[in-house]
C-alpha positions in Angstrom: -8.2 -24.9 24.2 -5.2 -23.7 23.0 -3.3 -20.5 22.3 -2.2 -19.5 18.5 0.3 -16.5 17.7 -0.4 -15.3 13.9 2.3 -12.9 11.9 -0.3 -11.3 9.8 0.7 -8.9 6.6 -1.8 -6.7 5.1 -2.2 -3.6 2.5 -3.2 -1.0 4.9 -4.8 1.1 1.9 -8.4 -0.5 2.4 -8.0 -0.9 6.3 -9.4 2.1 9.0 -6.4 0.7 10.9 -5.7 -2.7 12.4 -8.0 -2.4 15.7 -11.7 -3.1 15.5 -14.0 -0.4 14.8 -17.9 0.0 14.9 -19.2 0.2 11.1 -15.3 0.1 9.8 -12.9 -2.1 7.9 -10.1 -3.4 10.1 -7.5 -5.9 10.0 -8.8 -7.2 13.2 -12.3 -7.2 12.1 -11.8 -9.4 9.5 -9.4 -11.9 10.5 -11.9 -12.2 13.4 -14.3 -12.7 10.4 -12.6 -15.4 9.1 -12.1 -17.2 13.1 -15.8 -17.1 13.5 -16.4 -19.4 10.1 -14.3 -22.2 11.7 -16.2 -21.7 14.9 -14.2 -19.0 16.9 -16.6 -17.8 19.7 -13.7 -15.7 21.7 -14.8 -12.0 22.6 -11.8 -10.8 20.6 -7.9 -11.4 19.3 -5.2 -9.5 21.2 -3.0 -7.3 18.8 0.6 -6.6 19.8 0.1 -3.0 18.6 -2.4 -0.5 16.7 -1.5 0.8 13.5 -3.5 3.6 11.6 -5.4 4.0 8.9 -3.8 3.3 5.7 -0.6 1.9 7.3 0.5 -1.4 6.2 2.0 -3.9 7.9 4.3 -7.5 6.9 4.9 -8.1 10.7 2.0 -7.2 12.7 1.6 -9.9 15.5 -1.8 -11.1 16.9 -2.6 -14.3 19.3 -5.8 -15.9 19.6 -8.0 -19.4 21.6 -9.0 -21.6 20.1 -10.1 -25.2 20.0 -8.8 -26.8 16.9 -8.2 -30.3 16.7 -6.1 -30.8 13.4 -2.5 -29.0 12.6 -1.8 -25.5 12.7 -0.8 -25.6 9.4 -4.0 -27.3 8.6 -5.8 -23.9 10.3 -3.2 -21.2 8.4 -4.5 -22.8 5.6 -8.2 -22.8 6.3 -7.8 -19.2 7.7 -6.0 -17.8 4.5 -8.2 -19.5 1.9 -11.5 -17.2 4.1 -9.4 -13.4 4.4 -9.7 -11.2 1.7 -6.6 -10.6 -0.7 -5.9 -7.5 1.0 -4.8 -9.8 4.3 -2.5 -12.8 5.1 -1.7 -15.0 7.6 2.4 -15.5 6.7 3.0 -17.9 10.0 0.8 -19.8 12.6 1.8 -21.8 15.8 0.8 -22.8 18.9 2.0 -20.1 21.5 2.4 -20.6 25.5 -1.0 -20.2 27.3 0.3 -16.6 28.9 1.7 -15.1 25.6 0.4 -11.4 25.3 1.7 -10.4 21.8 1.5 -6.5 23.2 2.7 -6.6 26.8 5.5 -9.6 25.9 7.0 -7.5 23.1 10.6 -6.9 23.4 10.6 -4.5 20.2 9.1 -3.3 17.3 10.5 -2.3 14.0 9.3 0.1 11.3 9.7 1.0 7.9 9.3 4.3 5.9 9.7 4.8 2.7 10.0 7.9 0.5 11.1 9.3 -2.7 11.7 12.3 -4.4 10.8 13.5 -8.3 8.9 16.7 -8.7 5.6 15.0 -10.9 3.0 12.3 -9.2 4.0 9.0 -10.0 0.4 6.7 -8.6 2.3 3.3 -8.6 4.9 4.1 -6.4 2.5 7.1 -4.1 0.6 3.7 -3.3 3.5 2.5 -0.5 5.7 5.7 -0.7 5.8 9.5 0.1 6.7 11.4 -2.8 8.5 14.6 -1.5 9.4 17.6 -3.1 11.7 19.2 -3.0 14.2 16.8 -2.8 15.6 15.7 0.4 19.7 16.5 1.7 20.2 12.9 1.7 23.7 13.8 3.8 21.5 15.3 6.3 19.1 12.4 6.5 21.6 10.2 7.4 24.1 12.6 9.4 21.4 13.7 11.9 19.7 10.1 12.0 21.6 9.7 15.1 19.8 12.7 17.4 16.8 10.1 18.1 18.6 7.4 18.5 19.0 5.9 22.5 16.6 7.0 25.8 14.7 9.9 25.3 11.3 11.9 26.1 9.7 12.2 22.9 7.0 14.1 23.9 7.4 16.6 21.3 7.0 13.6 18.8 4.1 11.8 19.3 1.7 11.4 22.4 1.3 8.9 24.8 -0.7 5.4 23.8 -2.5 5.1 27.1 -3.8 7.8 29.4 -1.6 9.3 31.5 1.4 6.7 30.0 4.4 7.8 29.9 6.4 9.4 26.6 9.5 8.0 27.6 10.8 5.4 25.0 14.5 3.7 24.0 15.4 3.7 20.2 18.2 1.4 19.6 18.3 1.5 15.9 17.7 4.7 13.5 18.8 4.7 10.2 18.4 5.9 6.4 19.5 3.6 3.5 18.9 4.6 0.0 17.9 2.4 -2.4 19.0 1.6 -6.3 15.9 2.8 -7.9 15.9 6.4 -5.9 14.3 5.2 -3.1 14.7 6.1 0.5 14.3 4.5 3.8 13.8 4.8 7.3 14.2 1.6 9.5 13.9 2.0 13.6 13.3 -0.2 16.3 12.1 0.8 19.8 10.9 -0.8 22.8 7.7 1.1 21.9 6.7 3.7 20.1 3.9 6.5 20.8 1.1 7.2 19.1 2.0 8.7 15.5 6.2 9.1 16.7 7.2 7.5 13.2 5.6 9.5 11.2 5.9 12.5 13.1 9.8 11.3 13.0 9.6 11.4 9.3 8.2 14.4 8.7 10.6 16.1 10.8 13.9 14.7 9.8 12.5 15.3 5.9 11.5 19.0 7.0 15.6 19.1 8.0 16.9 17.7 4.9 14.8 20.5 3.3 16.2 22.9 4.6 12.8 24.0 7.0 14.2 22.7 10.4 17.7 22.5 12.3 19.1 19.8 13.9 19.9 22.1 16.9 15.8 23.1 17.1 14.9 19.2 17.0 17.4 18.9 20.1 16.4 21.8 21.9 13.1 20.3 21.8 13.8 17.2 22.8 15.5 18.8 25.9 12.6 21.2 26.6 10.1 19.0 25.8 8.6 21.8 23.2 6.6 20.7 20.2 8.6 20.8 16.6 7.1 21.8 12.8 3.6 20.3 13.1 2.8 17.7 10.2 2.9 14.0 9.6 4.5 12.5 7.3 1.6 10.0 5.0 0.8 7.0 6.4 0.6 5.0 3.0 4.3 5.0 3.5 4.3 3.3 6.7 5.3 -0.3 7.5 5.5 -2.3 10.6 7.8 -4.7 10.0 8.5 -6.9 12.8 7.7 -7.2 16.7 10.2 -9.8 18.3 9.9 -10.8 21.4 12.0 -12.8 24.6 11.3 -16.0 26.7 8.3 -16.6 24.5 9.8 -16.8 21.5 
């Protein structure tokens, strides 16, 4: 028996999220699917994190048992030829016995992405938010640096686990925009709570609209208020990438 680590990418569009569910489509439920044609019989894969409904993924991380006796190229190609089109396998190898792909993770990075025009555009509302009015891209990327470091972002999300705390360390915040009119947010944090992107999002969008101030977002922070309630869509969500230390 040995241990496999998957990077899996999927179109979050048809998914209720990545975790299993009872009468629900989920990313886990279905690569478990396809485990179980090749004669899987574990209880369940460990994810490295959740992700909600409708939020996609190119670096979600899950790890798995299994007795295989061929190569595990051999089984990322059996495994990709039984998911549906809506979920991949991108890499497959064998993994140390201990690896936990949520309690060995070092980070995790996220994508958001946005843009702004005043009429519906349905190929681009598919992965993006389309905001309007248009966002102060100057104050995007001027205020970007409010979240980043050790904070309580209690007012931003809520804890993933009872009791757990709301304590997390961003080390990377930032908003590029893009040729084609395109805007995004990448950041990496040890962890995040549950909903903090998109709540991140929504707020730094409701500043660059004119809605919010950057001195009410750090007031917050310091009295551990809520902000502007809302979330920002979670069609234009990515995870992107968990990396991890000595079991990499």
């Amino acid at each position: 028996m040995a241990r496999y680590q998957v990077i899996l990418a999927y179109d979050g569009s048809g998914f209720t999220g990545s975790q299993i569910q009872a009468n629900s489509r989920t990313v886990q439920g279905e690569f478990q699917k396809a485990l179980r044609k090749y004669g899987w019989s574990g209880k369940s894969v460990i994810m490295a994190g959740r992700t909600d409904t409708g939020v996609h993924a190119t670096g979600q991380v899950a790890a798995f048992d299994f007795e295989w006796t061929h190569s595990a190229d051999k089984l990322l190609r059996a495994l990709n030829s039984s998911l549906p089109p809506d979920l991949v396998i991108s890499a497959l190898f064998p993994a140390a016995a201990d690896f936990h792909p949520r309690f060995d993770a070092a980070s995790r990075k996220y994508c958001y992405r946005l843009f702004c025009e005043p009429i519906r555009n349905p190929l681009r509302e598919k992965f993006l938010w389309r905001v309007w009015p248009a966002v102060d891209g100057n104050a995007l990327m001027q205020n970007v640096g409010i979240f980043i470091g050790k904070h309580d972002f209690s007012a931003l999300g809520s804890p993933t686990t009872l009791k757990g705390t709301t304590v997390r360390t961003v080390t990377k915040a930032e908003w590029k925009k893009m040729p084609d009119g395109e805007w995004q947010f990448e950041v990496t944090a040890d962890a995040f709570l549950y909903r903090m992107v998109r709540r991140l999002v929504f707020v730094q969008v409701s500043l660059a609209q004119g809605r919010c101030s950057a001195e009410k977002i750090q007031h917050a922070f310091s009295k551990h208020v809520n902000l502007l309630a809302g979330l920002a869509p979670a069609h234009g969500l990515t995870l992107v990438e968990v990396t991890y230390g000595s079991h990499d």
